[in-house]
N, C-alpha and C positions, 0 to 999 in steps of 0.2 A: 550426396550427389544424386540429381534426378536418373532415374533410369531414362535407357534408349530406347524409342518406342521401337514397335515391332515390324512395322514395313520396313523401316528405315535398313536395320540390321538384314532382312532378308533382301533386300536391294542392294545394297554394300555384299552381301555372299553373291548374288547373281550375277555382279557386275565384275567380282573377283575370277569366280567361275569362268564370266565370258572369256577374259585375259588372257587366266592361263592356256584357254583351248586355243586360243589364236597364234599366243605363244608357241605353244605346239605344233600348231598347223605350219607356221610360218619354220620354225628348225626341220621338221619330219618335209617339208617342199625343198629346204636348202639342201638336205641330205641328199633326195631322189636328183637334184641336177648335180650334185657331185659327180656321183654312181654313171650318170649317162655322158658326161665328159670324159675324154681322152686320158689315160691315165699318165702320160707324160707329161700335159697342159697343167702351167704354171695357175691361168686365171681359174679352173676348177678347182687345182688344191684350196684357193685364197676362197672363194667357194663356198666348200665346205668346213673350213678353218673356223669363218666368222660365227657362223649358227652355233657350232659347238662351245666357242668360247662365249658366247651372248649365253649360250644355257648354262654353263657355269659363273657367271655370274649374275645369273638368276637366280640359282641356287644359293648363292652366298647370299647376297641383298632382300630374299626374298621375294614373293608376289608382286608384282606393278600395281603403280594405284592410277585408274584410269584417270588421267587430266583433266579438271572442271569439272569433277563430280565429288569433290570433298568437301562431304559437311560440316558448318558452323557450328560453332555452341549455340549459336542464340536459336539454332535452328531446331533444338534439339531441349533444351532447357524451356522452360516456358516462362516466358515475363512475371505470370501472375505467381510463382512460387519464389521470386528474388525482390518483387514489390509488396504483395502484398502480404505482411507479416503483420499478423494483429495478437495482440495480447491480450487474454480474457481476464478480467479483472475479477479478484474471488472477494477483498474484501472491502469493497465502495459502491456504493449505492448512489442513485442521481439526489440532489437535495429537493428540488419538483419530481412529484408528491412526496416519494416517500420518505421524508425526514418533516418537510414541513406540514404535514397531515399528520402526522404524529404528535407535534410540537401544537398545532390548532385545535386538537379535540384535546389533549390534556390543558389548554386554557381554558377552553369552554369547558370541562369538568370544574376546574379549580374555580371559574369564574361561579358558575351553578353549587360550588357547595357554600363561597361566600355571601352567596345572596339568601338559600336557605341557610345559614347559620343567625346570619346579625337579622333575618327576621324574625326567628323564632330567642333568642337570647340578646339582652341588652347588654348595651355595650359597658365596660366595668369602669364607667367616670367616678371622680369621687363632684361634691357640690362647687358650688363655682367659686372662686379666689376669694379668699377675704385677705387683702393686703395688710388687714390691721394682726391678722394671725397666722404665724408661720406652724404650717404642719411638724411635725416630730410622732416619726421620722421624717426628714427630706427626702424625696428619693427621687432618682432619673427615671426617666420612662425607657423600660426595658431593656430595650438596646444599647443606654448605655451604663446600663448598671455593672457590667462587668469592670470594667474601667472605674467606676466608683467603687468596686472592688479593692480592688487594685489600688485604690488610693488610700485605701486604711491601710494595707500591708506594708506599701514601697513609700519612698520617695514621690513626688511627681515629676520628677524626671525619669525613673524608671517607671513606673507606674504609665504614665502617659507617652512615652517617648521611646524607651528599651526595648520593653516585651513590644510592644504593637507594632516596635519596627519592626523586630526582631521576626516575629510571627509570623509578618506581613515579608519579607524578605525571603521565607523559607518557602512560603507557597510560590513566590514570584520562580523562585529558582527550581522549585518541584519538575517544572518544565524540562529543562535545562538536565537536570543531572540522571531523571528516567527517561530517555528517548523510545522507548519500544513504542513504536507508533499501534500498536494495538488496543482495540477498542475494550477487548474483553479485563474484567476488573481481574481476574485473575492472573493475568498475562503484567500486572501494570499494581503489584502490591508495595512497592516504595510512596508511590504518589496517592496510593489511596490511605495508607497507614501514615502521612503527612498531616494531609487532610484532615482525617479522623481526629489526631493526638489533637489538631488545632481547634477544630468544632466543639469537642468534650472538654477541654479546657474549659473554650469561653460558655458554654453550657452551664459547666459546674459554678463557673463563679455568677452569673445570672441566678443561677436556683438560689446560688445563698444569700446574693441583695436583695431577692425578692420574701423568702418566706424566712429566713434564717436573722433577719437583722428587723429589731426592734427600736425602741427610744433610742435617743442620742446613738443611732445606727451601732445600738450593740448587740454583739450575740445572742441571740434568745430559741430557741424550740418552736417550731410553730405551733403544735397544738394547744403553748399555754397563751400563744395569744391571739391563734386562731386563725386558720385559713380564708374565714369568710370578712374576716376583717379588711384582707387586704384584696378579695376579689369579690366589690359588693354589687351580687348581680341579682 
């Protein structure tokens, strides 16, 4: 609750103040015409009667409040402490600049290590198609080697359809079942430990379509058939 300012309170006592003296004034003048009236005279007793009983029930009811001089709340509260209520925001930032000046110089880094990388390193083509000769091993590019993985182990219905829903379902729902709206990785270890299991999965099975699978995409060591065989740069 706002405090009451300080004129106000000392005006409200001055204005009580006045009251009561009047009060007074007005009982101690009724008394003095009692006194000088006849002491037989009926209209002096009534007189004196009245004053006395108006002070006792002034005494009961307390102080008078002087008429049109009673303060408002609004008068007293101030507009700007009941409108304006603002809330300081601790953990959001505007996304102009600073998210997306963040987001523009690490393009431009990543963009600038791409362009010194593939100029100083060629790129790891193997020579151009000869339709009359299939390579062995076959293999996917890269990306979908994992899933070529996976198609020596399972099924292609599991292989292709299972696990990658499956995988792809559990990230969909990562959302969904951490709500801690916090940005910090520590605050948020269900969705990052999701994440992780799924990445290193499809990581390991990449590593091993790539250096781990020889002829007829069989198991083999790389060193006995050699790393630069498969990255001829």
């Amino acid at each position: 609750m706002a405090e009451i300012p300080e004129h106000l309170l000392k005006r409200a006592e001055e204005r009580k103040q006045a009251a009561l003296a009047k009060k007074a004034a007005a009982a101690s003048g009724g008394a003095e015409g009692a006194e000088a009236a006849p002491e037989g005279g009926g209209t002096a007793v009534a007189t004196a009667e009245k004053p006395a009983a108006a002070a006792t029930t002034a005494a009961r009811t307390g102080p008078p409040v002087a008429a049109g001089h009673t303060q408002r709340l609004l008068t007293v509260v101030k507009a700007g402490s009941i409108q304006d209520v603002k809330a300081v925001p601790t953990d959001k930032v505007h996304v102009w600049p600073h998210l997306l000046i963040v987001e523009f110089c690490a393009a431009l880094a990543m963009t600038a290590f791409l362009l010194v990388f593939s100029t100083l390193v060629n790129a790891p083509l193997l020579s151009a198609a000869n339709y009359n000769l299939t390579p062995n091993p076959s293999k996917a590019p890269w990306y979908f080697l994992g899933l070529q993985e996976l198609l020596t182990m399972f099924h292609p219905m599991v292989a292709g359809v299972a696990i990658p829903g499956v995988g792809l379902a559990g990230l969909a729902a990562a959302g969904y079942v951490d709500k801690n709206p916090s940005n910090k990785p520590e605050d948020r270890k269900f969705a990052i430990a999701i994440f992780t299991m799924f990445m290193m999965f499809w990581a390991v099975l990449v590593i091993i379509g790539s250096f781990f699978r020889g002829e007829g995409f069989n198991f083999i060591l790389p060193w006995r058939q050699g790393v630069h065989d498969i990255f001829d740069l």
